[in-house]
N, C-alpha and C positions, 0 to 999 in steps of 0.2 A: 421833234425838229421841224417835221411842216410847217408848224405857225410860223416858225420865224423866217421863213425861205420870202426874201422880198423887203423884209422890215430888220434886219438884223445881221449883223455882223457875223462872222462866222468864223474863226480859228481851231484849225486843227492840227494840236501838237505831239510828235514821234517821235518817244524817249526809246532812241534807236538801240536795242540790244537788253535792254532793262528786266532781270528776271521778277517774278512776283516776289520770291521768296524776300529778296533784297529788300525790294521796295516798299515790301509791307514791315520790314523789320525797322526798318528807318523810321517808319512811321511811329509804332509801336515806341520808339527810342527816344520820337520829341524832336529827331533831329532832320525836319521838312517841314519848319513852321508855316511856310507859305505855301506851300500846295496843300497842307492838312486844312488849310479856311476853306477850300474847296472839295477835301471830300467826304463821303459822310462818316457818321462816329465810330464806325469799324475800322478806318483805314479803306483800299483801292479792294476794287470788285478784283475776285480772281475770273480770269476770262481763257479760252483757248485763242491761240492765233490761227488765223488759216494759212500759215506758212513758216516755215523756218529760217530764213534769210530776206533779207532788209527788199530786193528786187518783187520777189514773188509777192511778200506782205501787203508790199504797196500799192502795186496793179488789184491787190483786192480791196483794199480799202477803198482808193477812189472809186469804183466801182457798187461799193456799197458793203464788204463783205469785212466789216470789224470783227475784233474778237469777238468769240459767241462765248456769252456767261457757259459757267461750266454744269448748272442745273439740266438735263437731257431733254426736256420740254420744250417746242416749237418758240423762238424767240422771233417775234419781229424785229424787222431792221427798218433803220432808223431814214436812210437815204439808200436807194438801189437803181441800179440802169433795168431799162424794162426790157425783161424776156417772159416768153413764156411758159408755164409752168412752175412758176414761182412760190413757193408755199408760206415765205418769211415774208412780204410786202402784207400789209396792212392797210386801215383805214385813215393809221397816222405815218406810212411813210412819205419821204418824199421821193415818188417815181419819174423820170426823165429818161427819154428819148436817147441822148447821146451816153456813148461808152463807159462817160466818168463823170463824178460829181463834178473837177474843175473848168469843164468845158461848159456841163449843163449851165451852172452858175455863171459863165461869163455869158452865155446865150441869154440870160434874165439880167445883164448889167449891172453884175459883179464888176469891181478887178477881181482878178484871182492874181496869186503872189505866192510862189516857192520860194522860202528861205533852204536850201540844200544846205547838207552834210556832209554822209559818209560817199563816198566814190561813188554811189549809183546815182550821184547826182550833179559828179564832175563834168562839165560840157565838154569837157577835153576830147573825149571821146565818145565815140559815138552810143553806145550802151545807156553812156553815162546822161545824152539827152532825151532817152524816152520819158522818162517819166518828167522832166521841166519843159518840153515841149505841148503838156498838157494845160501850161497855164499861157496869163497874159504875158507873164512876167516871170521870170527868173533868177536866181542869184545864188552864187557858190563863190567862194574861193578857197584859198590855201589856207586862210586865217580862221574858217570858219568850219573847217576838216578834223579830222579824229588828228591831227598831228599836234594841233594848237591845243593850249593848255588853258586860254582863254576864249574860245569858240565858243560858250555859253553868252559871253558878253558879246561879244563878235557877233551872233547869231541873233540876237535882243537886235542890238541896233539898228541892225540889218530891218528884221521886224517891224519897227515903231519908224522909221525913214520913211520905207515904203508905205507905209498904210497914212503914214499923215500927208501924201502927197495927195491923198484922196478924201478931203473932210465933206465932200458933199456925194458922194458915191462909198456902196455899199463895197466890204471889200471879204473876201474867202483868204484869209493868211493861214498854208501850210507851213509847216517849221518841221524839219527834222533833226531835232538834236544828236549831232556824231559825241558828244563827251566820253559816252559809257560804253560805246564799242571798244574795243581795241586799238591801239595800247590806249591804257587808263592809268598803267603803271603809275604813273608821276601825280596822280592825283593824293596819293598815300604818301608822299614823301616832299621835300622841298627841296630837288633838282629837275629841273626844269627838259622837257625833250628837245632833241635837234633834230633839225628835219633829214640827217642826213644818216641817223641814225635812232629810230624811233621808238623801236623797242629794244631800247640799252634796259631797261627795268623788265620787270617781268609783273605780269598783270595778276590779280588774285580778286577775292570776292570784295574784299577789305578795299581798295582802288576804285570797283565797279561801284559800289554804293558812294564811297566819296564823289564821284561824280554825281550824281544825281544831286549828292548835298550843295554843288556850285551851282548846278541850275537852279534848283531853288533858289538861291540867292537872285538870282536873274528873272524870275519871276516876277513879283509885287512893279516893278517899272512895265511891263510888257503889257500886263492885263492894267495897270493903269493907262497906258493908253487906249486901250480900247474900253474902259470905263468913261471915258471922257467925250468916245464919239456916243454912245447910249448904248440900244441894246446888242448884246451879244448870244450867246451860243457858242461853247468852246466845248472839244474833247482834246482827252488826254490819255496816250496810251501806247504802250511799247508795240514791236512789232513782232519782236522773237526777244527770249531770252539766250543765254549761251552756257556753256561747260566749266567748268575748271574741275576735271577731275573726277565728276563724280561718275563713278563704276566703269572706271579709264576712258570718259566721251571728255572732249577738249572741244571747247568752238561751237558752233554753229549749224546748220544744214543738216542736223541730225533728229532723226525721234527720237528726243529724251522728253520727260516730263520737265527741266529746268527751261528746257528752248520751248515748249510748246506753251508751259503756263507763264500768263502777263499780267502785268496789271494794266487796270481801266479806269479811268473817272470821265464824265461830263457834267457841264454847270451852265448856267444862265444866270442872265438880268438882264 
């Protein structure tokens, strides 16, 4: 990632809740034709998260602290804020001064640009702006929340607006896809949620992955735009996975091995 800090685009996308197991089956299945052109012929790295819920995940990521492959061997990281004592920073990280990747990057003449999701990223509340008060730029709404059934396209748009307002400056686009958190319910079925009542369906694994398969579909337009401004650098990767059931764990914010393992990819051109 260092080479490209200054000469390249940089999108980083958080398929918010997304277990490994799911996401590799799908792939296995054929049925993620558009993210399988980016990754390689095994399908998505298996990786651990450094957190179990969407708040904690993220504060390490910016930060520098991705999934770490699941191999037990010192891995370097890719981007980290500089402290000392550090045993993961390398020859090829990129190390920075300030707290978090989106701030570093706007210090070098980035935009930086949050596309929000699920609730930790609602301004509404106060919680909900730490994490978009680290960029230039922000955006959430209701349409683009775990409630909307179209928030994959909502989310794209969002996307591809903001970044072409900048064709002559470098731009850092976060995205964090809410589809596959909860409810997901309606992703399996053809009645649609109300916002006034969300979880009339009941979510299962069979839901969870169909979502992933709408983002896909929302893929191939997003990364065409940013094929169009030149080069890129993009990752791709859940932040926690979640429960249904197994060995009576439901949800999230738990140590199970379903929440802890994620999948992973990163690409260039």
């Amino acid at each position: 990632m260092l080479n490209h800090i200054g000469r390249s685009d940089i999108l980083m996308m958080t398929l918010d809740t997304l277990r490994f197991d799911v996401a590799q089956s799908l792939f296995e299945q054929e049925r993620l034709p558009n993210l399988s052109r980016y990754l390689p012929a095994d399908g998505w790295q298996r990786r651990h998260s450094p957190a179990t819920f969407t708040y904690a995940a993220h504060h390490a990521f910016f930060a520098g602290f991705l999934p770490t492959p699941i191999d037990p061997e010192p891995h370097q990281r890719l981007f980290a804020s500089e402290f000392g004592g550090s045993d993961t920073t390398g020859p090829q990280t990129f190390v920075f001064p300030e707290a978090t990747l989106p701030q570093s990057l706007s210090r070098l003449g980035y935009r930086t640009i949050c596309v929000g999701g699920t609730g930790f990223f609602n301004p509404d509340n106060a919680l909900g702006r730490v994490l978009p008060d680290l960029f230039d730029e922000a955006h959430w709404s209701e349409s683009m929340s775990v409630v909307d059934q179209d928030s994959p396209a909502h989310q794209v748009d969002c996307a591809i607006e903001s970044t072409e307002r900048y064709p002559d400056k470098r731009v850092f686009c976060f995205i964090n896809f809410s589809a596959i958190h909860q409810p997901n319910w309606f992703y399996a079925c053809n009645e649609r949620p109300h916002n006034d009542s969300p979880q009339k369906g009941r979510d299962t694994l069979i839901s969870h992955g169909e979502a992933l398969v709408v983002i896909d579909r929302e893929i191939p337009r997003l990364l065409e735009c940013f094929r169009r401004r030149g080069s890129l650098f993009a990752l791709l990767f859940s932040d926690h996975g979640t429960a249904y059931g197994e060995e009576g764990y439901w949800g999230h914010r738990l140590a199970h091995r379903v929440v802890w393992e994620v999948p992973y990819a990163d690409f260039q051109w």
